[in-house]
Biopython code that builds the backbone (N, CA, C, O; Angstrom):
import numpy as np
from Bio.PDB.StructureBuilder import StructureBuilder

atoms = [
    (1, "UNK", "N", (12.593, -4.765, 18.096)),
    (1, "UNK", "CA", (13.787, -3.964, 18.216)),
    (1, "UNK", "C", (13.392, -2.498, 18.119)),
    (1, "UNK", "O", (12.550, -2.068, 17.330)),
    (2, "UNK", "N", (14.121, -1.729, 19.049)),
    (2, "UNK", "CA", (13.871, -0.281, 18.730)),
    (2, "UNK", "C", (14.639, 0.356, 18.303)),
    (2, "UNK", "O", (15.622, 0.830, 18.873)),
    (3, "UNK", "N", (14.098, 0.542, 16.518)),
    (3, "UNK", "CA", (14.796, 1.602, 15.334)),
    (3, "UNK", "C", (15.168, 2.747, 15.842)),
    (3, "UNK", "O", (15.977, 3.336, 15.124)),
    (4, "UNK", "N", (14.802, 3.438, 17.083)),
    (4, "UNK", "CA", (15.041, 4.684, 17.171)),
    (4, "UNK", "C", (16.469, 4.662, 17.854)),
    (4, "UNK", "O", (17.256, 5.593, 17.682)),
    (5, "UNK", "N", (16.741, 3.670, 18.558)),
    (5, "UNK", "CA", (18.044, 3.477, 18.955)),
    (5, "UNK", "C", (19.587, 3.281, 18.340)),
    (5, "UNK", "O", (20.748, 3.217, 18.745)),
    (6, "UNK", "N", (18.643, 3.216, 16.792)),
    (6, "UNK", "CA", (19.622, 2.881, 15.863)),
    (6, "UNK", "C", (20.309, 3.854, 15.018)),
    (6, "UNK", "O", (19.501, 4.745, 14.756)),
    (7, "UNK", "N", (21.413, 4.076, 14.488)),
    (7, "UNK", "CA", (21.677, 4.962, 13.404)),
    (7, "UNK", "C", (21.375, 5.232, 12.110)),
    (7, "UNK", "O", (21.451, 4.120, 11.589)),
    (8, "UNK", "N", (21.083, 5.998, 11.271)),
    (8, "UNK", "CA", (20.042, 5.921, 10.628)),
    (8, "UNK", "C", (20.479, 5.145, 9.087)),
    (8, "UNK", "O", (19.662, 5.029, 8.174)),
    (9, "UNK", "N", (22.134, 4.575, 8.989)),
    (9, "UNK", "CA", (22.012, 3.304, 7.987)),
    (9, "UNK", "C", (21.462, 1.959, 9.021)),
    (9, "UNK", "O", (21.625, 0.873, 8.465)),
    (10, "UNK", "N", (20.884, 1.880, 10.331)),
    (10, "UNK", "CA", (20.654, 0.351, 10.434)),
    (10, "UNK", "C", (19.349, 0.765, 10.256)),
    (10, "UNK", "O", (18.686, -0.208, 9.897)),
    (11, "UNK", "N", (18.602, 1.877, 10.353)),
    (11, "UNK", "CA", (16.896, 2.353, 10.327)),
    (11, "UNK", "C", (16.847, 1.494, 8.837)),
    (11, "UNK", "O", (16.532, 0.304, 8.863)),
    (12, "UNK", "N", (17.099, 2.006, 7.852)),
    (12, "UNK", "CA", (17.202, 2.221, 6.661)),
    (12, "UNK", "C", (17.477, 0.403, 5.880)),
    (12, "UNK", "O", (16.832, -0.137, 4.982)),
    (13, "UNK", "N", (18.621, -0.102, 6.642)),
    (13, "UNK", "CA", (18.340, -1.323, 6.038)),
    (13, "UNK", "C", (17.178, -2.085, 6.739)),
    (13, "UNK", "O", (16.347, -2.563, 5.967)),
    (14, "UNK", "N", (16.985, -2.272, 8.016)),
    (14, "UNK", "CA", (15.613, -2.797, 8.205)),
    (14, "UNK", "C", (14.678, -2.170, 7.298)),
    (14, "UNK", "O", (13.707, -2.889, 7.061)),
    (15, "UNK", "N", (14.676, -1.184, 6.789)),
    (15, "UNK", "CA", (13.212, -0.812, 5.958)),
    (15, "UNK", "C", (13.040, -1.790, 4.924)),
    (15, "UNK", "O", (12.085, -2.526, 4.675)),
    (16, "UNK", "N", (14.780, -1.572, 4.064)),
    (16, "UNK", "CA", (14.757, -2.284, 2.750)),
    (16, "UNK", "C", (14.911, -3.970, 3.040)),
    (16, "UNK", "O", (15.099, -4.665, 2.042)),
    (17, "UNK", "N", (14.845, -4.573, 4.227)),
    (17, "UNK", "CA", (14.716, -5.928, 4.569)),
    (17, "UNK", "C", (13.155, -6.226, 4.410)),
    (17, "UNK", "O", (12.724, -7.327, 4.066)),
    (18, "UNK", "N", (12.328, -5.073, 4.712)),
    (18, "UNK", "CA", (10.876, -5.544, 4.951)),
    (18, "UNK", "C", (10.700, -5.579, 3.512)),
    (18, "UNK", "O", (10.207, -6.540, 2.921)),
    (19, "UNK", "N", (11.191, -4.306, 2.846)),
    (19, "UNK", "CA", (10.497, -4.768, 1.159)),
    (19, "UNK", "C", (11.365, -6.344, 0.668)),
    (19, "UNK", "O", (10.652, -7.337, 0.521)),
    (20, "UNK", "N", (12.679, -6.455, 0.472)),
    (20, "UNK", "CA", (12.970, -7.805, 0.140)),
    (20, "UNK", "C", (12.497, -9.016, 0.805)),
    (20, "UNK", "O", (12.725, -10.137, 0.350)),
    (21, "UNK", "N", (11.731, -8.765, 2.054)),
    (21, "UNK", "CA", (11.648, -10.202, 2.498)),
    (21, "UNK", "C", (10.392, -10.609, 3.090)),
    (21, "UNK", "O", (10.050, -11.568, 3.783)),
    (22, "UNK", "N", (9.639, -9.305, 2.474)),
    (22, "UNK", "CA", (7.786, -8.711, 3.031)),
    (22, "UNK", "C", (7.275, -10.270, 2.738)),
    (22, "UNK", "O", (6.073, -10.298, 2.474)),
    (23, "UNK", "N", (7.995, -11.716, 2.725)),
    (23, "UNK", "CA", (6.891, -12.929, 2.740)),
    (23, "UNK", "C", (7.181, -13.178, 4.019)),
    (23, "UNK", "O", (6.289, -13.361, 4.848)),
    (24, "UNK", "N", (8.413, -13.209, 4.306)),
    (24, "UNK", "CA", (8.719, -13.534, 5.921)),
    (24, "UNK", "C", (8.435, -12.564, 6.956)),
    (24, "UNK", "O", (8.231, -13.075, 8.057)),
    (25, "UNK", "N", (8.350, -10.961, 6.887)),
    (25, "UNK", "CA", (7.994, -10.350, 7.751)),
    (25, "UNK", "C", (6.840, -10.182, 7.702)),
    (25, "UNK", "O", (6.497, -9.344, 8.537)),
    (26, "UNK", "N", (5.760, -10.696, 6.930)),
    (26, "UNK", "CA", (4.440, -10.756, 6.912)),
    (26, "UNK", "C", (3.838, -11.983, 7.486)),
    (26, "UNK", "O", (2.951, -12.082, 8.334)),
    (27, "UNK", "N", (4.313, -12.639, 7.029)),
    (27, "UNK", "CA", (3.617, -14.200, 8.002)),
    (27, "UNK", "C", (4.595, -14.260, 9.313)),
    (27, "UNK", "O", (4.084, -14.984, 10.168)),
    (28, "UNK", "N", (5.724, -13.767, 9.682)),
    (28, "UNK", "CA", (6.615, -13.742, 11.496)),
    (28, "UNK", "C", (5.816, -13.454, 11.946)),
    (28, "UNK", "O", (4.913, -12.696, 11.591)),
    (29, "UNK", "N", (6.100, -14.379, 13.429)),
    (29, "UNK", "CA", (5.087, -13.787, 14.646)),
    (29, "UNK", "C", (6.748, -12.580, 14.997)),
    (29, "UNK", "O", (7.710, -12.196, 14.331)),
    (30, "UNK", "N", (6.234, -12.394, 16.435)),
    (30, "UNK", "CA", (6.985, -10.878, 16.674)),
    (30, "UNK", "C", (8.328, -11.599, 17.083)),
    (30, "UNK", "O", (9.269, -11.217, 16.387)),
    (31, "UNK", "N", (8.494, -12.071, 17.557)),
    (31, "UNK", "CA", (9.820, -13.169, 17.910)),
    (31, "UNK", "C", (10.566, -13.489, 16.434)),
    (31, "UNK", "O", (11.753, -13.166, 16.406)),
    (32, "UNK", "N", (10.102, -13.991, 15.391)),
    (32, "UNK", "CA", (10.672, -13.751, 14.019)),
    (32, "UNK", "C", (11.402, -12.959, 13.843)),
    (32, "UNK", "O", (12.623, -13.086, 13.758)),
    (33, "UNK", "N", (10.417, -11.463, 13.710)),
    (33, "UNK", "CA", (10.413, -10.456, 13.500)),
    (33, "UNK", "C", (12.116, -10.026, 14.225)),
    (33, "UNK", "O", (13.097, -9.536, 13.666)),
    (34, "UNK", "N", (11.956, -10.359, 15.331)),
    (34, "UNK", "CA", (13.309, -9.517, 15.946)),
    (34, "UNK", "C", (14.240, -10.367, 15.550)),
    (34, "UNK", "O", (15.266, -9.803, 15.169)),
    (35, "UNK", "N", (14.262, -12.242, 15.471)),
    (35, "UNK", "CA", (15.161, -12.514, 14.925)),
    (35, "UNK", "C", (15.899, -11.795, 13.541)),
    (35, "UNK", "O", (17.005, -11.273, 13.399)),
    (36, "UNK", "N", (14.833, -12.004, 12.657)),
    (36, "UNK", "CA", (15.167, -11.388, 11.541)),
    (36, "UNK", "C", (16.196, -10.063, 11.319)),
    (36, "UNK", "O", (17.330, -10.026, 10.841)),
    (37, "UNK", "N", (15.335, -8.991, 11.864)),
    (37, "UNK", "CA", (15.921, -7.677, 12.005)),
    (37, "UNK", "C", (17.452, -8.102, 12.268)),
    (37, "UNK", "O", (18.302, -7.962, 11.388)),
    (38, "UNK", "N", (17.758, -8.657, 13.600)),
    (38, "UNK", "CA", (19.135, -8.758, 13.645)),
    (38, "UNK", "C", (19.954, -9.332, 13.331)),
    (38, "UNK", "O", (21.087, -8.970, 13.647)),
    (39, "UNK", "N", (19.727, -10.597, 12.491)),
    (39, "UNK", "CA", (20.346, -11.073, 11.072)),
    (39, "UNK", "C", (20.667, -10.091, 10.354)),
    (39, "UNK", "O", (21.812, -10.051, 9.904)),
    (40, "UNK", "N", (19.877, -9.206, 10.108)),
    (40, "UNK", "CA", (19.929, -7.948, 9.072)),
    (40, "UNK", "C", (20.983, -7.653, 9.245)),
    (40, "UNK", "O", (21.987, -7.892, 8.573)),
    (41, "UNK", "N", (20.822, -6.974, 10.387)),
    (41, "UNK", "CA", (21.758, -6.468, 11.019)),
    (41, "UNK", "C", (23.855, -6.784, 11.365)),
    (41, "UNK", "O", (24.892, -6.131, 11.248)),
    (42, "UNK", "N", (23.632, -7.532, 11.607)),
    (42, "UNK", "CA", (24.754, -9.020, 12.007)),
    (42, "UNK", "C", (25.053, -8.917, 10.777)),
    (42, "UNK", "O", (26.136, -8.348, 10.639)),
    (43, "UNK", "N", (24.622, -9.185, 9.923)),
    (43, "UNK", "CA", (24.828, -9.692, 8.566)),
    (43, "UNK", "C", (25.612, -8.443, 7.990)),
    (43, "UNK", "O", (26.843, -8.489, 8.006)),
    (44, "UNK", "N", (25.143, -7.635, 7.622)),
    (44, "UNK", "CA", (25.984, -5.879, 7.226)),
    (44, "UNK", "C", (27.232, -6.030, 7.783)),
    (44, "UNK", "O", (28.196, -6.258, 7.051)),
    (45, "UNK", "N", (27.403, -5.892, 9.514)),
    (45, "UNK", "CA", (28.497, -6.034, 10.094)),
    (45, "UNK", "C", (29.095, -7.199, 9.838)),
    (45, "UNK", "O", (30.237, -6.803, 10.068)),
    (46, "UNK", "N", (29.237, -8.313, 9.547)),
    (46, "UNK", "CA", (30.062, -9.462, 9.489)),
    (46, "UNK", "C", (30.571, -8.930, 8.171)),
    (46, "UNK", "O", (31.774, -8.708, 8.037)),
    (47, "UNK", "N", (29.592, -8.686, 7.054)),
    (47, "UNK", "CA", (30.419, -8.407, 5.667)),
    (47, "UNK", "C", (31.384, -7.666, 5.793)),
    (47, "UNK", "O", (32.535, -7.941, 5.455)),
    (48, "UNK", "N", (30.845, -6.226, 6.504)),
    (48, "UNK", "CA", (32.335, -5.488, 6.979)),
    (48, "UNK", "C", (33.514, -5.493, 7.582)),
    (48, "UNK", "O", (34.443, -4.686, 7.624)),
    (49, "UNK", "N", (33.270, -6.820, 8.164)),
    (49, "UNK", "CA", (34.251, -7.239, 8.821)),
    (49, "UNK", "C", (35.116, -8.164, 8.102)),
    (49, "UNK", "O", (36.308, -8.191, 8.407)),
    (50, "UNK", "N", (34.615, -9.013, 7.079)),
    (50, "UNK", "CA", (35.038, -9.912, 6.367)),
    (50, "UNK", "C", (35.638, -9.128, 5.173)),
    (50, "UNK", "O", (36.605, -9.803, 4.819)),
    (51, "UNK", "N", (35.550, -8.116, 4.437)),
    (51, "UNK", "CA", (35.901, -7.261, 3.866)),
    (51, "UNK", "C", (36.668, -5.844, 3.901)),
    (51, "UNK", "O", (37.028, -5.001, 3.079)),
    (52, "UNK", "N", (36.739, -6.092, 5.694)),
    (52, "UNK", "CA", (37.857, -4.911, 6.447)),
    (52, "UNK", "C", (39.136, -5.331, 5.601)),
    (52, "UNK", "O", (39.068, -6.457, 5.109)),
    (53, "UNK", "N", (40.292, -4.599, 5.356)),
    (53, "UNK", "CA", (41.413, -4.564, 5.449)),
    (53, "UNK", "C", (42.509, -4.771, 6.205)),
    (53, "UNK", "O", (43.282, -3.814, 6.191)),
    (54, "UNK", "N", (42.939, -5.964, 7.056)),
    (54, "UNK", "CA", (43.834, -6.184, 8.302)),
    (54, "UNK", "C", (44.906, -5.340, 7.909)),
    (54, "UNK", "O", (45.467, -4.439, 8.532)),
    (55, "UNK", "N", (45.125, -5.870, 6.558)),
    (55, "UNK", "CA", (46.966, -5.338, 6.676)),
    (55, "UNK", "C", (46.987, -3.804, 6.398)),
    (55, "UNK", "O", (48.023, -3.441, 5.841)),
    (56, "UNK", "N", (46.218, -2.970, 6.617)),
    (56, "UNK", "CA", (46.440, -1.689, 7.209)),
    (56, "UNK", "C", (45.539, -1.340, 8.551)),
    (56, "UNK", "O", (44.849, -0.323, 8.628)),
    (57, "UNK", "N", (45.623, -2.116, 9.368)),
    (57, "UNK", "CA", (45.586, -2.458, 10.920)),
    (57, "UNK", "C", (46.862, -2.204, 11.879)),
    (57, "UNK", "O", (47.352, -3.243, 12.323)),
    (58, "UNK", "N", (47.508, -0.949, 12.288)),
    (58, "UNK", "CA", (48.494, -1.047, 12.846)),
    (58, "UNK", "C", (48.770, -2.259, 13.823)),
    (58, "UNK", "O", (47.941, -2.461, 14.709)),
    (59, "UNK", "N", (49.845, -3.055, 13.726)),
    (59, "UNK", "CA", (50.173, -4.560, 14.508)),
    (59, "UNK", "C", (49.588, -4.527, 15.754)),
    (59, "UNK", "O", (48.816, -5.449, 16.014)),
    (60, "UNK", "N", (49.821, -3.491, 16.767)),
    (60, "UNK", "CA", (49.168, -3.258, 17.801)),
    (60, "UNK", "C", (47.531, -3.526, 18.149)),
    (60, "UNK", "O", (47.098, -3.996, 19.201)),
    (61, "UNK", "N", (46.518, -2.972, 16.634)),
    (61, "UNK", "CA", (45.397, -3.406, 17.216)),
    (61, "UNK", "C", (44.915, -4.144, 16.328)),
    (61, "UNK", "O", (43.737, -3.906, 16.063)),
    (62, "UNK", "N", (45.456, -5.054, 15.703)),
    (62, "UNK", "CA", (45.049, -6.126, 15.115)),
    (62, "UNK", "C", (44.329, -7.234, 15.707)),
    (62, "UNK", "O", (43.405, -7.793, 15.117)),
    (63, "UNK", "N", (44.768, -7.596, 16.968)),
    (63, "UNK", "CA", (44.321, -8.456, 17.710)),
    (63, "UNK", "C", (42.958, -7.822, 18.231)),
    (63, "UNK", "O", (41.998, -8.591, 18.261)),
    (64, "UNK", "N", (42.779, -6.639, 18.603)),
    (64, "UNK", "CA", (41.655, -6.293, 18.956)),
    (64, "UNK", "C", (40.547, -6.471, 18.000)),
    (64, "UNK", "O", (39.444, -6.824, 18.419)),
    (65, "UNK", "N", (40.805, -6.202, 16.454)),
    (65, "UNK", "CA", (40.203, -5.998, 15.510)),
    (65, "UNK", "C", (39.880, -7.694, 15.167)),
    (65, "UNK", "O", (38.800, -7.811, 14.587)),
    (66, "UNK", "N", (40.487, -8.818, 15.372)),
    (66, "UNK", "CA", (40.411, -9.981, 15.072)),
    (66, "UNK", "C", (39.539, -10.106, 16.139)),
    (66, "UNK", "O", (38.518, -10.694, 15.782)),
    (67, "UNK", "N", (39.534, -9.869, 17.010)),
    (67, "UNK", "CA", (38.637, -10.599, 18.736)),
    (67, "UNK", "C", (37.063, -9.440, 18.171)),
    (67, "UNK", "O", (36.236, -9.569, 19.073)),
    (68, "UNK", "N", (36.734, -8.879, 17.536)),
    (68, "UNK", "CA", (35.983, -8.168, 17.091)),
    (68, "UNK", "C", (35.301, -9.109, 15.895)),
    (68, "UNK", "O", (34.312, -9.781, 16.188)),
    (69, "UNK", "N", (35.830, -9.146, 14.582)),
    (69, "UNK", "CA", (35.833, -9.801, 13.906)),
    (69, "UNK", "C", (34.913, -11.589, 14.305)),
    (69, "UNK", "O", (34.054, -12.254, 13.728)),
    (70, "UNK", "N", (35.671, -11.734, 15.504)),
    (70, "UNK", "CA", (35.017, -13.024, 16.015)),
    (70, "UNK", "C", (33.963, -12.689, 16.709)),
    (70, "UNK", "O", (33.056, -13.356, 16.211)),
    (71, "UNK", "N", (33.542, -12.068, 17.543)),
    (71, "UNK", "CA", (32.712, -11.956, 17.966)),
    (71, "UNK", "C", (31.350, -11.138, 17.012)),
    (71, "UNK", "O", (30.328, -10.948, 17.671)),
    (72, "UNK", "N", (31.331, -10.768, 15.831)),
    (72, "UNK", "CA", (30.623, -10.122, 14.726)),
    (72, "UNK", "C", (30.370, -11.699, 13.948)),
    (72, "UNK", "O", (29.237, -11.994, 13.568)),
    (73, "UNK", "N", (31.048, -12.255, 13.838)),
    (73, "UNK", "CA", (30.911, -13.821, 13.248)),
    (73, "UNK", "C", (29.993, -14.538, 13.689)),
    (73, "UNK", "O", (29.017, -14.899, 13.031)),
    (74, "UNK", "N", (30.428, -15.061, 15.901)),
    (74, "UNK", "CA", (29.306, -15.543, 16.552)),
    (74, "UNK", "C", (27.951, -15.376, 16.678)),
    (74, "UNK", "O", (27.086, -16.198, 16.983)),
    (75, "UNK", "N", (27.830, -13.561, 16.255)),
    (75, "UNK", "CA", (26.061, -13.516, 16.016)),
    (75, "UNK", "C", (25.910, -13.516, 15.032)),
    (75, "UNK", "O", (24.753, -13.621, 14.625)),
    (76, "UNK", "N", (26.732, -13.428, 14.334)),
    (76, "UNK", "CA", (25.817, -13.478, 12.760)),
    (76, "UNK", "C", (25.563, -15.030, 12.560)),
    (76, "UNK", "O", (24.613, -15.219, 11.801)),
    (77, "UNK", "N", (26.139, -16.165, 13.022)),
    (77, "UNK", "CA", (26.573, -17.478, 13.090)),
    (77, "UNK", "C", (24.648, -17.850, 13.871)),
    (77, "UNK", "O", (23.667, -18.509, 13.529)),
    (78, "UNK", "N", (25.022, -16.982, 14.972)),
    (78, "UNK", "CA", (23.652, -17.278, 16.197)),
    (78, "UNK", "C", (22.559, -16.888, 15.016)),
    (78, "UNK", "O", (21.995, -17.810, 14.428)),
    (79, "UNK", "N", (22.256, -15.459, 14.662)),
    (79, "UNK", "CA", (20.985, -15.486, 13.987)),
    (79, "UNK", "C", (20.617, -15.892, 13.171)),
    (79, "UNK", "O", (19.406, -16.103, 13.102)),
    (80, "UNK", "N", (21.689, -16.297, 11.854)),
    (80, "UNK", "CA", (21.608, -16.958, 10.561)),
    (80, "UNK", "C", (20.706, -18.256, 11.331)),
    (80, "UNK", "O", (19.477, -18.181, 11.344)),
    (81, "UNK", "N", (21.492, -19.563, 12.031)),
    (81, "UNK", "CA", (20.622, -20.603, 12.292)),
    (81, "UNK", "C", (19.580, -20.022, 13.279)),
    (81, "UNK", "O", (19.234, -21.169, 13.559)),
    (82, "UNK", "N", (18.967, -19.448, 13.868)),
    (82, "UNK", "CA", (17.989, -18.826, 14.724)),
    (82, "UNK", "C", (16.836, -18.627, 13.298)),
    (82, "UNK", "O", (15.727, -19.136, 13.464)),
    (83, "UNK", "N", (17.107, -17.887, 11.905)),
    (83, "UNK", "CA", (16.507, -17.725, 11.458)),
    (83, "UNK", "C", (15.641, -18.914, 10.759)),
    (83, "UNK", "O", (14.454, -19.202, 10.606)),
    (84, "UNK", "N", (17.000, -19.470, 10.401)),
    (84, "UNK", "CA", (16.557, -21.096, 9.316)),
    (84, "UNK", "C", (15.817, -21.759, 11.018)),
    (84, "UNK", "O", (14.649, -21.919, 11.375)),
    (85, "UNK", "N", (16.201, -21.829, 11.223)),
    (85, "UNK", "CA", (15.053, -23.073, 12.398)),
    (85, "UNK", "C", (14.349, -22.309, 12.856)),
    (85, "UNK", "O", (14.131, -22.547, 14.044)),
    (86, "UNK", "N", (13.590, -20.991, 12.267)),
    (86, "UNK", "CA", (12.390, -20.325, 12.738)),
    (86, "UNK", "C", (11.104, -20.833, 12.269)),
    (86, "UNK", "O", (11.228, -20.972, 11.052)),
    (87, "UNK", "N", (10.234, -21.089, 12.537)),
    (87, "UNK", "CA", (8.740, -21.393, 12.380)),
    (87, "UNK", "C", (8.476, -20.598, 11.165)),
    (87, "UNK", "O", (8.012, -21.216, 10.207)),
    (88, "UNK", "N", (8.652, -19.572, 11.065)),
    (88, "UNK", "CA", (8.681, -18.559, 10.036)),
    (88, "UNK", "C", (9.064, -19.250, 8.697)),
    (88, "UNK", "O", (8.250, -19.307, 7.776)),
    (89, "UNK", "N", (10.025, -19.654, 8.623)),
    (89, "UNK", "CA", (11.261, -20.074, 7.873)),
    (89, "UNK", "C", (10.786, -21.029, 6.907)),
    (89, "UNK", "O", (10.754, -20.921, 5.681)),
    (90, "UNK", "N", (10.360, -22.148, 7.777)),
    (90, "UNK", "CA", (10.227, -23.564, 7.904)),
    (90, "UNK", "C", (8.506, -23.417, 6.598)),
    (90, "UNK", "O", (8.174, -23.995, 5.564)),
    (91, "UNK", "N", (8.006, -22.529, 7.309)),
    (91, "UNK", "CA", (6.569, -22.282, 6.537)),
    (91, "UNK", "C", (6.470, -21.593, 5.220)),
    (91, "UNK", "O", (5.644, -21.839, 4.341)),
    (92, "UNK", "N", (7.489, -20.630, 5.192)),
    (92, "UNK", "CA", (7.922, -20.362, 3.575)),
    (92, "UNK", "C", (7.771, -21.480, 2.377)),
    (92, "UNK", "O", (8.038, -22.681, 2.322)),
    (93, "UNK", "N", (7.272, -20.625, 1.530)),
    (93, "UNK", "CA", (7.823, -21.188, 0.208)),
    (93, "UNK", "C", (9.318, -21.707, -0.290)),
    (93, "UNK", "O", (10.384, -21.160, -0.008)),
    (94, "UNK", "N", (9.176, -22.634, -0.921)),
    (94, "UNK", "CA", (11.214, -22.469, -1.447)),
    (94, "UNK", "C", (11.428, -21.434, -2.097)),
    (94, "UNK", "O", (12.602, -21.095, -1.953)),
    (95, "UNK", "N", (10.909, -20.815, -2.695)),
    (95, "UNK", "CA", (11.686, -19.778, -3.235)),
    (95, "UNK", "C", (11.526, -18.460, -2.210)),
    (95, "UNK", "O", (11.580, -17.342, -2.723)),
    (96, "UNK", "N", (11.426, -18.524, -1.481)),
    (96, "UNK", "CA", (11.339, -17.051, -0.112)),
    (96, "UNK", "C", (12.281, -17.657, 0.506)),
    (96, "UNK", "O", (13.268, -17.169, 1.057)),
    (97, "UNK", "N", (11.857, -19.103, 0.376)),
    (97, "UNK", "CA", (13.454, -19.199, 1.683)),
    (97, "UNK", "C", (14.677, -19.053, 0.278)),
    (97, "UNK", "O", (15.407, -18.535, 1.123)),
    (98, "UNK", "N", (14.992, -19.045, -0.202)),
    (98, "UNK", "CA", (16.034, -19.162, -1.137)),
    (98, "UNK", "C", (16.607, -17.868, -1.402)),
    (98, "UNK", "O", (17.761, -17.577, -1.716)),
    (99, "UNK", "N", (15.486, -17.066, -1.199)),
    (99, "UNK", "CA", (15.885, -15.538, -1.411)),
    (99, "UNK", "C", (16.828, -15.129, -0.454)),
    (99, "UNK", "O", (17.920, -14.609, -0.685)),
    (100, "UNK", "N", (16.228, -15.457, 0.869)),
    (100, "UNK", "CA", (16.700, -15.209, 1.913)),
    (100, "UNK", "C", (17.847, -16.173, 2.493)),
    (100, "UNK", "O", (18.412, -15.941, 3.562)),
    (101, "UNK", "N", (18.176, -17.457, 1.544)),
    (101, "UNK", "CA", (19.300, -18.059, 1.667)),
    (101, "UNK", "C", (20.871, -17.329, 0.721)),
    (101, "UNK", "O", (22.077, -17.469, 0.924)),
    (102, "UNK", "N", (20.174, -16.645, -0.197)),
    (102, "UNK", "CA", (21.177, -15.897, -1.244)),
    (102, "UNK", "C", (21.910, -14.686, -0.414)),
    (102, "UNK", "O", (23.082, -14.450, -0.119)),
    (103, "UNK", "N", (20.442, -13.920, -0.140)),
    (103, "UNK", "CA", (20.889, -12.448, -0.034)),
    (103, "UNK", "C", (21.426, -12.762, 1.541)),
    (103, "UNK", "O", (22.464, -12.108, 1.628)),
    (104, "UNK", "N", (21.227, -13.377, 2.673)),
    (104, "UNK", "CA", (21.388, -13.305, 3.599)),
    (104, "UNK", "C", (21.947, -14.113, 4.448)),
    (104, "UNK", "O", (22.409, -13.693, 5.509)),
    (105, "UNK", "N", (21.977, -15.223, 4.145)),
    (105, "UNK", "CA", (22.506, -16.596, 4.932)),
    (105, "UNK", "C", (24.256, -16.997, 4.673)),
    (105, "UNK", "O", (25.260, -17.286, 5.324)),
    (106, "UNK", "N", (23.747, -16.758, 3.069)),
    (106, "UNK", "CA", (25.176, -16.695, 2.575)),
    (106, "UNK", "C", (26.129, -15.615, 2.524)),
    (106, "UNK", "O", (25.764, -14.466, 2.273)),
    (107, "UNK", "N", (27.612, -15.992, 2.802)),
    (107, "UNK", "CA", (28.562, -14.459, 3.025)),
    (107, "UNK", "C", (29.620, -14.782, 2.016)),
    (107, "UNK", "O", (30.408, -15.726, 1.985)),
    (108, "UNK", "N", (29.439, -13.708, 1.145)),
    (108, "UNK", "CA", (30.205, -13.633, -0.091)),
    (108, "UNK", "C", (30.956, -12.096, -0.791)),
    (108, "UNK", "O", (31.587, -12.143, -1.847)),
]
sb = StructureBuilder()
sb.init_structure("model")
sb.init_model(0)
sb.init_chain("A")
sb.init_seg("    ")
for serial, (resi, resn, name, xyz) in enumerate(atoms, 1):
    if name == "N":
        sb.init_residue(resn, " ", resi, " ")
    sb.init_atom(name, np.array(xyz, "f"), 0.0, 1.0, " ", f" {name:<3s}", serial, name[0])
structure = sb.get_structure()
């Protein structure tokens, strides 16, 4: 993925993904690697979305904001299992994958 394309809170959490999860971005081949990142990624946005406020959503763009909402779900949905059935994943320790089942898989 290219960070430079990004704004500089998504620069910033990929950084702090490599220190929390430096077992998996150290043993990923590069295909991992991008999965990962955009889990990261996906993942931030779904929370925000899951933690938006509808009912101060004027009625009008609520629906937009819900068809948003869903579609922030579907990738985070896509990379979460993209990640767990990664080669990467699979080769972890339990407790690396667990880390990365807490902080990231799960939405709370």
């Amino acid at each position: 993925m290219r960070q430079s394309n990004l704004p500089e809170e998504g620069r910033q959490r990929l950084r702090q993904a490599r220190i929390d999860f430096a077992g998996y971005y150290g043993a990923a081949t590069t295909a991992d690697v991008e999965v990962m990142d955009q889990l990261v990624l996906a993942h931030a946005a779904y929370l925000a979305t899951v933690h938006f406020r509808r009912d101060e959503v004027p009625e009008e763009l609520r629906r937009l904001v819900e068809r948003v909402s869903f579609s922030v779900e579907q990738h985070f949905t896509y990379f979460r299992e993209a990640v767990r059935s990664s080669q990467t994943f699979a080769r972890m320790e339990m407790a690396g994958q667990r880390r990365i089942e807490d902080l990231l898989l799960q939405v709370q």
